[in-house]
LOBARO-290927 format. One record per residue (C-alpha): x, y, z; residue number from 1; residue in three letters. Coordinates in steps of 0.05 Angstrom, whole numbers, m for minus. Example, Ala and Ser with C-alpha at 12.3 -4.5 7.8 and 13.67 -1.06 7.14 Angstrom:
<nodes>
+--------+--------+--------+-----+-----+
|   east |  north |     up |   k |   r |
+--------+--------+--------+-----+-----+
|    246 |    m90 |    156 |   1 | ALA |
|    273 |    m21 |    143 |   2 | SER |
+--------+--------+--------+-----+-----+
</nodes>
This chain:
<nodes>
+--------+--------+--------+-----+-----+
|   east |  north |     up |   k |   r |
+--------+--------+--------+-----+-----+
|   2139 |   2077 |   2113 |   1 | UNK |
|   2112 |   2009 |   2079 |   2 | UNK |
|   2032 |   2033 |   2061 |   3 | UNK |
|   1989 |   1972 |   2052 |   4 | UNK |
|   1934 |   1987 |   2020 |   5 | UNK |
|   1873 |   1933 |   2019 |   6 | UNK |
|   1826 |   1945 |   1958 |   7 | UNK |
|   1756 |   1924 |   1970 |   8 | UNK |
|   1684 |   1936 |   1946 |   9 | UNK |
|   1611 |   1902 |   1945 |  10 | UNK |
|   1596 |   1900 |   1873 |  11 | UNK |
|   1634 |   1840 |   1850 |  12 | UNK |
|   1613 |   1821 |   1774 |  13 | UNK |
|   1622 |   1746 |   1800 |  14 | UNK |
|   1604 |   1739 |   1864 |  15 | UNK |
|   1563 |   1801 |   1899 |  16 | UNK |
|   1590 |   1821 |   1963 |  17 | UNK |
|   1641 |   1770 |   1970 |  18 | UNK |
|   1676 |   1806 |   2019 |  19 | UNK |
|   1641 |   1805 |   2069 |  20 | UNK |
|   1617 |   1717 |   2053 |  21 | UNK |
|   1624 |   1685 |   2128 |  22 | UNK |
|   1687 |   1649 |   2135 |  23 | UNK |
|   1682 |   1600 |   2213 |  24 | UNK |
|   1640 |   1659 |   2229 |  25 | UNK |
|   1671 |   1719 |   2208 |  26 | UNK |
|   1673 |   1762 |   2145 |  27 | UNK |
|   1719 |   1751 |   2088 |  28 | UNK |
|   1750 |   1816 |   2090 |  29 | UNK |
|   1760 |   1819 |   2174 |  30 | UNK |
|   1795 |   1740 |   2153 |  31 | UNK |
|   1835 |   1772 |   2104 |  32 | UNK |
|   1857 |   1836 |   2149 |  33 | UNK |
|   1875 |   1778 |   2209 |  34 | UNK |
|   1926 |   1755 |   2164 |  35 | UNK |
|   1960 |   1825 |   2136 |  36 | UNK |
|   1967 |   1847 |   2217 |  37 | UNK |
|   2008 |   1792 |   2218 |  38 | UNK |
|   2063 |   1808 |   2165 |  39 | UNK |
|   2129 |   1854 |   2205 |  40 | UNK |
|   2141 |   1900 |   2149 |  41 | UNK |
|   2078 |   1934 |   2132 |  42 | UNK |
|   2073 |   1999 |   2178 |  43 | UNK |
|   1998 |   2021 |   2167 |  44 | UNK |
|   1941 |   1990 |   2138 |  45 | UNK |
|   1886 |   2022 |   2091 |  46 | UNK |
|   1821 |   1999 |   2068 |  47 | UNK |
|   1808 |   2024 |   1997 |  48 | UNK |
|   1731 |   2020 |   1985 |  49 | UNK |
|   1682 |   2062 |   1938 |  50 | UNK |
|   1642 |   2122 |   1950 |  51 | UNK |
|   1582 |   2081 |   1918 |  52 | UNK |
|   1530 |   2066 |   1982 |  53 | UNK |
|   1537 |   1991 |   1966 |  54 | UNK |
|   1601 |   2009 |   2005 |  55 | UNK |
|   1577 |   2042 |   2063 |  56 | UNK |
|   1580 |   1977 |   2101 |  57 | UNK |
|   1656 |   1974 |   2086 |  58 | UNK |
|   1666 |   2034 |   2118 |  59 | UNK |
|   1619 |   2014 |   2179 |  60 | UNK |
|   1662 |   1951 |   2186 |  61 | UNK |
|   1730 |   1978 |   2177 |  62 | UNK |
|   1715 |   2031 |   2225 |  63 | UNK |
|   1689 |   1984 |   2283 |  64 | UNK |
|   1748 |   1937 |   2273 |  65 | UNK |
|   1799 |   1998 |   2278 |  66 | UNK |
|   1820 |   1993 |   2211 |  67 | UNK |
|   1828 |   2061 |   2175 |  68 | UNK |
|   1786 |   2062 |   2113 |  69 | UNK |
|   1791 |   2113 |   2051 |  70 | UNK |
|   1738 |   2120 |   1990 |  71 | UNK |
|   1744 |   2136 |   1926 |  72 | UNK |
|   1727 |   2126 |   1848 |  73 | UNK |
|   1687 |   2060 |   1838 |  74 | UNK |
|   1712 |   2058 |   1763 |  75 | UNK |
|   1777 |   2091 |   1769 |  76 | UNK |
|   1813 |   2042 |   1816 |  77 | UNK |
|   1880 |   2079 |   1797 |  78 | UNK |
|   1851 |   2141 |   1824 |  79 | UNK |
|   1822 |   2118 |   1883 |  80 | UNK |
|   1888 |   2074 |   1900 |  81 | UNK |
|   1938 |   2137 |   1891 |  82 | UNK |
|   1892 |   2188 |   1928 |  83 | UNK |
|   1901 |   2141 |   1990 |  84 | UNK |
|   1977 |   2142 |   1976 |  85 | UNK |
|   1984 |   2211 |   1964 |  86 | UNK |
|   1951 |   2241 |   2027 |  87 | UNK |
|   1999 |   2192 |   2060 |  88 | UNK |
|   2062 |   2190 |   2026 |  89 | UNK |
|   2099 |   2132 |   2038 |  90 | UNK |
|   2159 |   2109 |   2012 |  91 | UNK |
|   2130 |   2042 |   1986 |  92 | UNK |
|   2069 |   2023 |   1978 |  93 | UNK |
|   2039 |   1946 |   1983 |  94 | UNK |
|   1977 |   1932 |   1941 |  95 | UNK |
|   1932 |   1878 |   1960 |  96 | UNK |
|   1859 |   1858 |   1939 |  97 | UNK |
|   1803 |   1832 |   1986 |  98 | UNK |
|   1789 |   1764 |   1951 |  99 | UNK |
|   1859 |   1735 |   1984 | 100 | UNK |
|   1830 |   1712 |   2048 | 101 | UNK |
|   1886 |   1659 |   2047 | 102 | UNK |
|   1946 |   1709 |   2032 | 103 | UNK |
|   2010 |   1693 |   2075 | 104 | UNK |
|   2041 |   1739 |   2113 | 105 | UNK |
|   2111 |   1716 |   2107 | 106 | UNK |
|   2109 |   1715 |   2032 | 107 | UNK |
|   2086 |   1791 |   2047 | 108 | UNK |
|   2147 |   1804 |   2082 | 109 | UNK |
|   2190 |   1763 |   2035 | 110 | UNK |
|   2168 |   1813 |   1983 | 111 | UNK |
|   2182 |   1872 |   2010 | 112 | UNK |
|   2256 |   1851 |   2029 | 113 | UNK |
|   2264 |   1829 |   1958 | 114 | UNK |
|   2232 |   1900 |   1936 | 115 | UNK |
|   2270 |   1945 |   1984 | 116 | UNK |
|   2352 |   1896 |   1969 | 117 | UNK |
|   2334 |   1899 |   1901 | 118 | UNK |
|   2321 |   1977 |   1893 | 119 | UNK |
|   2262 |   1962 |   1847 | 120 | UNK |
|   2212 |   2007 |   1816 | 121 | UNK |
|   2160 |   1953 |   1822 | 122 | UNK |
|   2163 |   1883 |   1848 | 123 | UNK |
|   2115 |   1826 |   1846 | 124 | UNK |
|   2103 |   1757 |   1853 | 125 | UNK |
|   2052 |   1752 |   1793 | 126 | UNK |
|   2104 |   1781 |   1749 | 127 | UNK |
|   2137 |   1738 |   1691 | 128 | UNK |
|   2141 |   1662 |   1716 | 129 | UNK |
|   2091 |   1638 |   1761 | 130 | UNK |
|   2106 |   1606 |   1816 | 131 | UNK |
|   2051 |   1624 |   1880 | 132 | UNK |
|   1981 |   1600 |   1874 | 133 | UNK |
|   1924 |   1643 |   1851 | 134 | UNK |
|   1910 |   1685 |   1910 | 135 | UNK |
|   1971 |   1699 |   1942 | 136 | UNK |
|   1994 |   1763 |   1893 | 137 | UNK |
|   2027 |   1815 |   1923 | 138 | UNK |
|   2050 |   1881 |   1894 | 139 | UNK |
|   2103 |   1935 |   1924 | 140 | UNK |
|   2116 |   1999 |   1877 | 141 | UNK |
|   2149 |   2056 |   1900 | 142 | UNK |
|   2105 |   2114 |   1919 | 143 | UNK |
|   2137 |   2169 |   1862 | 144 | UNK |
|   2133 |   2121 |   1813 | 145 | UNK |
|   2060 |   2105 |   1829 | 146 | UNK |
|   2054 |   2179 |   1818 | 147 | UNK |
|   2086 |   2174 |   1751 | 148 | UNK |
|   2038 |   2117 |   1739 | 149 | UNK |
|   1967 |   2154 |   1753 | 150 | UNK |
|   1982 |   2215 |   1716 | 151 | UNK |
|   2013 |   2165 |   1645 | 152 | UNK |
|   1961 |   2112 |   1651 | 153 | UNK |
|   1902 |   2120 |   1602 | 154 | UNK |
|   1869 |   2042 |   1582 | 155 | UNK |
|   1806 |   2021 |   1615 | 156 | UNK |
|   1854 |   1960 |   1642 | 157 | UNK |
|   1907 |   2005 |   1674 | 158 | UNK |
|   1860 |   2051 |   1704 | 159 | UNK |
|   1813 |   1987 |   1735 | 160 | UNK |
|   1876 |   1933 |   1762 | 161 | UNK |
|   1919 |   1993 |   1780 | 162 | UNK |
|   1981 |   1972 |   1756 | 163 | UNK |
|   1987 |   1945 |   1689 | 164 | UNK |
|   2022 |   2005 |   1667 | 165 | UNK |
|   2081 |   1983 |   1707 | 166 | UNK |
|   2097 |   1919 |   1669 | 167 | UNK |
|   2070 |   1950 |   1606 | 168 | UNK |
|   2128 |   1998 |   1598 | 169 | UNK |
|   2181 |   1947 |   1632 | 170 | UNK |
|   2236 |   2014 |   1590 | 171 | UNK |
|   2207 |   2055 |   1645 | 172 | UNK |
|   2216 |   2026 |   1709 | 173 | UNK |
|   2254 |   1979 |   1746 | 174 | UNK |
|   2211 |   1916 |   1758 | 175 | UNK |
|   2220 |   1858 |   1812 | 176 | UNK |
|   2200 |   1793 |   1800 | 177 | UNK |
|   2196 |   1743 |   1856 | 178 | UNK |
|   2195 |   1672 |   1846 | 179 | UNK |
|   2182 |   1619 |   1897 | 180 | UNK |
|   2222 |   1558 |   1908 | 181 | UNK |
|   2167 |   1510 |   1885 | 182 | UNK |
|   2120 |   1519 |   1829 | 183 | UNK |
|   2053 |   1520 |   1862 | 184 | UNK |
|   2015 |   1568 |   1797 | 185 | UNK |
|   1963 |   1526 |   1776 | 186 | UNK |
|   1939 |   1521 |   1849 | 187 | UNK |
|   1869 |   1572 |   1853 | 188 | UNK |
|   1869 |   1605 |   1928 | 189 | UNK |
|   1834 |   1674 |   1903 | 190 | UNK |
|   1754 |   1682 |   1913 | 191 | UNK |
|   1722 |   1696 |   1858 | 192 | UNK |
|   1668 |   1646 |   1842 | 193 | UNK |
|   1619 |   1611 |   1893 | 194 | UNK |
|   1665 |   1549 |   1885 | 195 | UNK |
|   1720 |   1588 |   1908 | 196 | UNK |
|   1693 |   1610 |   1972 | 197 | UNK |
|   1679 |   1539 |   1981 | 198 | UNK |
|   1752 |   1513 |   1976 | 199 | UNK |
|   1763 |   1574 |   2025 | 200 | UNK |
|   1721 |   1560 |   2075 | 201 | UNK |
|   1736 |   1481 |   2070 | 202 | UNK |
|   1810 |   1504 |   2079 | 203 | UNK |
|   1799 |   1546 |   2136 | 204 | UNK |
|   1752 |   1501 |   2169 | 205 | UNK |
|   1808 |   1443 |   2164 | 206 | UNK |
|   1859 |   1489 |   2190 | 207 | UNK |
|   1847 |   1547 |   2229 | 208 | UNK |
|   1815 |   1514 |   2292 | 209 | UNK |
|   1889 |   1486 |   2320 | 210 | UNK |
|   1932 |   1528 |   2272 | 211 | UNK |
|   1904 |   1597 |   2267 | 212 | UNK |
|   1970 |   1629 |   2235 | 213 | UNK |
|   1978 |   1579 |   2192 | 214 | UNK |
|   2011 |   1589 |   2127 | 215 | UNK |
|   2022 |   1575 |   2053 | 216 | UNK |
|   2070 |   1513 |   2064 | 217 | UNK |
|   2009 |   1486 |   2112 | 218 | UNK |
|   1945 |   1493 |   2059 | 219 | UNK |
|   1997 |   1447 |   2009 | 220 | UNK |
|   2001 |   1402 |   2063 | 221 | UNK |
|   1935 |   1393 |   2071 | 222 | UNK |
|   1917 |   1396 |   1987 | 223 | UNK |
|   1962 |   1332 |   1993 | 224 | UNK |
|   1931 |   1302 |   2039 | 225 | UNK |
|   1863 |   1319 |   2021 | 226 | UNK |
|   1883 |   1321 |   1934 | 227 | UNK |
|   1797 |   1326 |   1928 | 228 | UNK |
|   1794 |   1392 |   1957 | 229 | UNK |
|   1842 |   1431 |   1898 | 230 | UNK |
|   1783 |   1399 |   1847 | 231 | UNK |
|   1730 |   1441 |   1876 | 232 | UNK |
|   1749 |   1507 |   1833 | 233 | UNK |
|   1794 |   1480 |   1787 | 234 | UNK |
|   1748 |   1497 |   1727 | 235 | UNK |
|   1762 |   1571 |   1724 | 236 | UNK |
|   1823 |   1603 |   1694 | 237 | UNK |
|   1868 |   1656 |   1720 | 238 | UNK |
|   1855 |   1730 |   1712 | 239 | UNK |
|   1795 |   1724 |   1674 | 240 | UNK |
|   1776 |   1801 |   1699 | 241 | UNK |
|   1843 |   1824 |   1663 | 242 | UNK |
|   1822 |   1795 |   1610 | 243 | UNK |
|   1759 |   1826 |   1602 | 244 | UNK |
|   1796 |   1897 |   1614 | 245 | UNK |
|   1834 |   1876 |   1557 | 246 | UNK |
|   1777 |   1857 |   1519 | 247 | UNK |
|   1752 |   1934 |   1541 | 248 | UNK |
|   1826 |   1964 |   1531 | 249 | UNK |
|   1810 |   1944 |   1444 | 250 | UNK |
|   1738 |   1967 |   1435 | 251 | UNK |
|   1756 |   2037 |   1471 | 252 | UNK |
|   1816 |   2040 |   1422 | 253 | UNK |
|   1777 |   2008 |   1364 | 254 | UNK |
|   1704 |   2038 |   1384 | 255 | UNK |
|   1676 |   1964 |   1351 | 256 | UNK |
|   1670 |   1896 |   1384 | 257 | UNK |
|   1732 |   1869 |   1382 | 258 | UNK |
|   1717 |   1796 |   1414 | 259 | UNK |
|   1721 |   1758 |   1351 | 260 | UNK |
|   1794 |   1783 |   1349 | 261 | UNK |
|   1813 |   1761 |   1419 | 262 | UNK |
|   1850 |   1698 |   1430 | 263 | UNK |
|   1862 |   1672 |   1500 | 264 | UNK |
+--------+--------+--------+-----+-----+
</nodes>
């Protein structure tokens, strides 16, 4: 079985209950979950919210849309991702996050073929060269080695984004990296930022109306057409929450501020 497992929670640092930010009408998250019933390989679909009551509404949502929701550590996202995959046991499991409201579903299923020919530990798009825009990340790890994973991991970072201690001990497992045929990286499709949501909704509102399963190849299309529309949220970098795990990762091993020795 392919798990998919859809982290999501209220308390954004950036941008307060982004998940659930109208989008034509709907929330974020039920845009988002529109698109992931639409990839063939994933066999069953989790939510993956908080037990924090900021969350409650999650749940509520998830469980009048049919969706099956599970909740967990609000800190330890590791924890709260592997308890989901553990009372399920799959044989892969697909990690996506909630501020992808433009994810594709084919490059879903693309990555999971690669995963499964390949025999990886651990495959990923946002893995060594970039080549999909900010937004469309997907992750597939095999479920024993995500065990391996929750029980090693120790930094604040690998314990918050899940699964930096794949790529951090590349000697350990077999990783996966999956490149597209065009580079398309410095293109910003995630929602972080109110700017963000506004290229979203600007996207989907150009869009969705006569192509409703439209896909990656079809925002580019339009981004060339429209070449205004990609300047909207071009000001913020990628992964700045990594970064600050990092930045978290040094004063827990330092117990001292270690910004003046960080260097982007």
């Amino acid at each position: 079985m392919n798990l998919a497992i859809l982290q999501a929670r209220m308390s954004s640092r950036r941008l307060p209950g982004k998940v659930l930010k109208p989008i034509l009408g709907q929330p974020m998250i039920l845009r988002q979950i529109e698109r992931i019933r639409q990839a063939g390989r994933i066999d069953r679909l989790v939510i993956a919210t908080s037990t924090d009551s900021i969350d409650d509404v999650l749940a509520e949502i998830s469980e009048e849309q049919g969706v099956e929701c599970a909740r967990g550590s609000l800190n330890d996202v590791l924890d709260r991702f592997y308890q989901v995959a553990r009372r399920l046991e799959p044989a892969h499991v697909v990690r996506l996050t909630a501020d992808c409201p433009l994810l594709d579903p084919d490059v879903v299923d693309e990555l999971i073929t690669f995963h499964l020919a390949g025999e990886f530990d651990y495959s990923s798009n946002a893995l060594g060269e970039l080549t999909f825009p900010n937004g469309l990340d997907v992750e597939v790890m095999r479920f024993e080695c995500l065990g391996r994973v929750w029980r090693e991991a120790r930094l604040p970072s690998e314990r918050e984004h899940v699964t930096p201690y794949f790529y951090n001990h590349p000697e350990l497992f077999r990783l996966g990296s999956y490149r597209g045929g065009q580079n398309l990286s410095h293109m910003r499709w995630t929602v972080d930022e109110p700017e963000d949501l506004e290229f979203v909704r600007r996207v989907y509102g150009a869009l969705y109306p006569a192509t409703p399963r439209f896909r990656m190849h079809d925002v580019v299309a339009l981004l060339e057409r429209e070449p205004e529309l990609a300047f909207i949220n071009s000001r913020f970098e990628r992964n700045e929450g990594y970064k600050r795990s990092l930045l978290e990762d040094r004063q827990s091993l330092t117990g001292g501020d270690a910004r003046r020795t960080i260097r982007n």
